[in-house]
N, C-alpha and C positions, 0 to 999 in steps of 0.2 A: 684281296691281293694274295698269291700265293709267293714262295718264296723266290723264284728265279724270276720273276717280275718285281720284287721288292729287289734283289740284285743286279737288275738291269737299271732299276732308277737311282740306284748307287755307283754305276757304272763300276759294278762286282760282277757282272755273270761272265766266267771263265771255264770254257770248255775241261782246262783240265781238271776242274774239279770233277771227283768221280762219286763222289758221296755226300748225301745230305749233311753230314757233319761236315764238311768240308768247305760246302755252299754257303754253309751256316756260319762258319769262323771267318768266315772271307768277308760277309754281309757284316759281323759284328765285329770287325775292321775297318771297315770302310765306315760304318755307324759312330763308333770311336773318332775317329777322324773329325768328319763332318762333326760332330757335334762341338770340339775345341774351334773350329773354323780353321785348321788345318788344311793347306793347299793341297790340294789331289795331284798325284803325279803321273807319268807316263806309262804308257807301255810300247816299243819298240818294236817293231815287229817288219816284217817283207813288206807288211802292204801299207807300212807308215807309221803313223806315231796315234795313240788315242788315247784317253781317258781312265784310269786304274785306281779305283776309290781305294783299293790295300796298299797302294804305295804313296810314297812323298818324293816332291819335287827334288833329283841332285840339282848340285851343290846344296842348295840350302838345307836338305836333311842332315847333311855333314856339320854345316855350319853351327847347327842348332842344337842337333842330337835330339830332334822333336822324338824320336821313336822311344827315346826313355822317359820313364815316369816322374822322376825327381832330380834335384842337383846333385845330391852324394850319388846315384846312380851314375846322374851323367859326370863325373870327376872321377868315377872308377872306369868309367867309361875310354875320359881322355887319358888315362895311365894305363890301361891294358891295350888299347885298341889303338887310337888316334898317336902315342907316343911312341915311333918305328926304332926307338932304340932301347927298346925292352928287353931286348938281347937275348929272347925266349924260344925267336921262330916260332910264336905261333899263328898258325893259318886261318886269319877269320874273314869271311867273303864280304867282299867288299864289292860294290854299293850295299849290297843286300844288308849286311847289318845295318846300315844307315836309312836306305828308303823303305828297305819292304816289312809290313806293320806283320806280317803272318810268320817271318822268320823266327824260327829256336833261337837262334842265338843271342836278338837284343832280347826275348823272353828271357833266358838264362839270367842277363844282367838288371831286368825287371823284377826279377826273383829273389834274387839271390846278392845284388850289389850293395843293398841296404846291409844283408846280413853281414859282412866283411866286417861293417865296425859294428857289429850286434852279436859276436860270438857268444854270449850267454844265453841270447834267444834261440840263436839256430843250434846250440848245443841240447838247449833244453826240447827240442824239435826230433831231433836227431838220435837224442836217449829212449822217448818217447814212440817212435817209429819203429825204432830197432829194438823196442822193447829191454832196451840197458844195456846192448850189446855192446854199443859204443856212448859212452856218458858225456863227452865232451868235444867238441871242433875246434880245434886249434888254430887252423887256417884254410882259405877259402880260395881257390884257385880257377882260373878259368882257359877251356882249350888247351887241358894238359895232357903232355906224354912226358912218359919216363927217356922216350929218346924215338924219336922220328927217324925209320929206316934204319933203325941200331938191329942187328943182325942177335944181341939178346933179347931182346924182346919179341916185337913183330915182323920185323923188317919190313915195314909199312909206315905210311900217314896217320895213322888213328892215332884219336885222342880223345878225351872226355870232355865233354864241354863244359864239366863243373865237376873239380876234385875236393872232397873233403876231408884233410886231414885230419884224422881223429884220435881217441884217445878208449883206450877201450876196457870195457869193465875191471880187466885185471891190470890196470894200471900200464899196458902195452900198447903199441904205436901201430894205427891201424886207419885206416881210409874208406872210405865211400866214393866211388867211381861213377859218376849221372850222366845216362846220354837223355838230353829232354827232345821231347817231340813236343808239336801242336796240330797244324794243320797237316803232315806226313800221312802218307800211308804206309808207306815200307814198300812199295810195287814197282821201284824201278829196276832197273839190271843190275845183278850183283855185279861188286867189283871184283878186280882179276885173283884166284887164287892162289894160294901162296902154301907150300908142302910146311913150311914154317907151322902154320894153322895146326895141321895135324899134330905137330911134335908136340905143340902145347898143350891142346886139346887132349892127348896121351898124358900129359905128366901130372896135367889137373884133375884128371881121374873122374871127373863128375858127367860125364856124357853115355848114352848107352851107345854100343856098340856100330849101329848104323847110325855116319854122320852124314851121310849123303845128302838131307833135307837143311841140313844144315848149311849149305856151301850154298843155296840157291836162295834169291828171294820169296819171300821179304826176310827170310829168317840169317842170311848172312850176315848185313851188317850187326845184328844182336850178337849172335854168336861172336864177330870181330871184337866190340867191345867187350864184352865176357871173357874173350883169353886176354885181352890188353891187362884185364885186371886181375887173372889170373899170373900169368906172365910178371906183372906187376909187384905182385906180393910174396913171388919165390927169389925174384934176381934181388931186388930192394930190400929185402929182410923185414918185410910187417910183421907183424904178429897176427892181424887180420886183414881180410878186404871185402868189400862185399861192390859187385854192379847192381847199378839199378836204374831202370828205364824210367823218366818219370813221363806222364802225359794225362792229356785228359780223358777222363772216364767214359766219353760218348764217341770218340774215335775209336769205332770198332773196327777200322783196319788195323791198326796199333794192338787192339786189346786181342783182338783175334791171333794176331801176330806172335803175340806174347804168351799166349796161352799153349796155343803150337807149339811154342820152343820149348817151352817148361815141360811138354810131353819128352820134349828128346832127353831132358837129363834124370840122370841116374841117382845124385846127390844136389838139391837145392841150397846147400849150404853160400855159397858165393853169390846167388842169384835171387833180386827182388826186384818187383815193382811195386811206383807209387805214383796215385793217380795226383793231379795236380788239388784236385779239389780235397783230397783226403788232407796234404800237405798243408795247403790253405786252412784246412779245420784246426790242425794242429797249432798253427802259429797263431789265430783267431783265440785259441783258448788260452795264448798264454802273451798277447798282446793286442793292443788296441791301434798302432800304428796307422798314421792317413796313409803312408805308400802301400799297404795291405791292402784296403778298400780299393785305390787306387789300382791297382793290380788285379782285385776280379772285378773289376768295372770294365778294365779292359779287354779283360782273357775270357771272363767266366760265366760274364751277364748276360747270358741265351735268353732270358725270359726278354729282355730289350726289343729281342728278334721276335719271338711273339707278342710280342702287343704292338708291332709294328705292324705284321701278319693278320692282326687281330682287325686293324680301322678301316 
């Protein structure tokens, strides 16, 4: 069996995927699925309705919140997302968080929602990564902006899917800004630009001279969330900030993407990535937690896919 026939009997083969890693996370979504006995949901489309082993049935994915891995997940879940008077404005796509298993977003809360009340873990993660830059995580935010379409910052939508506020070597108030990816490429149209960009891109001094490559995909939205955090850490008084794209290591749209961009600047200091499996090793070494396991069972377990490939 090869893989877009293992895809097809998962009712996973989707034209828009462009890349084996892609075909791959789709199949080890729909595998995930089927394997809890999870109802397979829809796909919509001109020419009707059919079969889509990466999605779950609405209403009942709402109902249920099957797309998250545990209870304190799914309860930070019903406090950011499910309770409309969070008074936060923030924009999270809806059904998609709820049915679609391939979406960033419930990864985000797969990742990261355990951490909220685990600040000692993800601090010690966190110290670790950044190699002490930042010692401590104070608090855990999700779908943040400093101010949506506020004329100091972006005058834009953008936001991070996961703010960390933190605490930083020298006892100073300092943050981590994540946009995560998974199954993404970064290949669609950039969105509309904004002379805002440039101003900031000027103050933050870390770019070389030609931004041109900048403004265009796949490298705009990176750049977007890079001045946010930019932008971020001059108007808000931090002391530090740093972006960081998180994703996994074999989406090489992604890693391509990101390599490209790190060519355009001038000073790396605000700018890092981290792959997810690196992050995963880190938390692995300094805890044993089931939602962990449970999280690269979901995300990480490609080998599943070969030895499916394998019979």
């Amino acid at each position: 069996m090869n893989l877009e026939q293992l895809a097809v009997s998962l009712d996973a083969f989707e034209r828009v995927d462009k890349s084996e890693f892609q075909r791959r996370a789709r199949v080890l979504q729909s595998m995930w699925r089927q394997e809890r006995g999870i109802p397979c949901g829809e796909h919509h489309g001109p020419k009707g309705h059919r079969p889509l082993g990466s999605r779950l049935p609405m209403p009942w994915a709402q109902d249920t919140l099957a797309n998250f891995l545990t209870e304190p997940i799914r309860e930070v879940v019903r406090t950011e997302v499910c309770n409309d008077d969070n008074g936060e404005g923030k924009l999270y796509g809806k059904p998609r968080i709820f049915n679609d298993l391939l979406s960033s977003q419930p990864l985000c809360f797969n990742l990261f929602g355990e951490l909220t009340c685990d600040l000692s873990l993800a601090s010690a993660v966190v110290n670790s990564m950044t190699d002490g830059r930042f010692t401590a995580v104070t608090k855990i935010d999700f779908e943040w902006s400093p101010g949506r379409r506020e004329s100091r910052y972006l005058n834009d939508r953008s936001a991070f899917d996961v703010f960390l506020r933190c605490r930083t070597a020298a006892g100073g108030n300092g943050f981590i800004g994540i946009e995560v990816k998974y199954h993404e490429n970064l290949k669609g149209p950039p969105g509309e630009h904004k002379k805002r960009y440039e101003e900031v891109a000027n103050v933050m001094e870390c770019f070389k001279q030609d931004i041109a490559p900048l403004k265009k995909s796949p490298m705009q939205q990176i750049w977007r969330d890079h001045l946010l955090a930019g932008i971020t850490r001059i108007v808000d008084g931090y002391d530090d900030g740093l972006f960081v794209t998180l994703y996994p290591e074999n989406n090489l749209d992604v890693a391509n993407a990101l390599s490209d961009y790190r060519a355009q600047l001038s000073n790396e200091g605000s700018f890092t990535t981290w792959t997810l499996e690196d992050f995963i090793g880190h938390l692995r070494k300094r805890s044993d937690a089931e939602w962990i396991r449970l999280f690269v069972d979901r995300y990480l377990a490609f080998e599943k896919v070969d030895h499916r490939l394998a019979d």
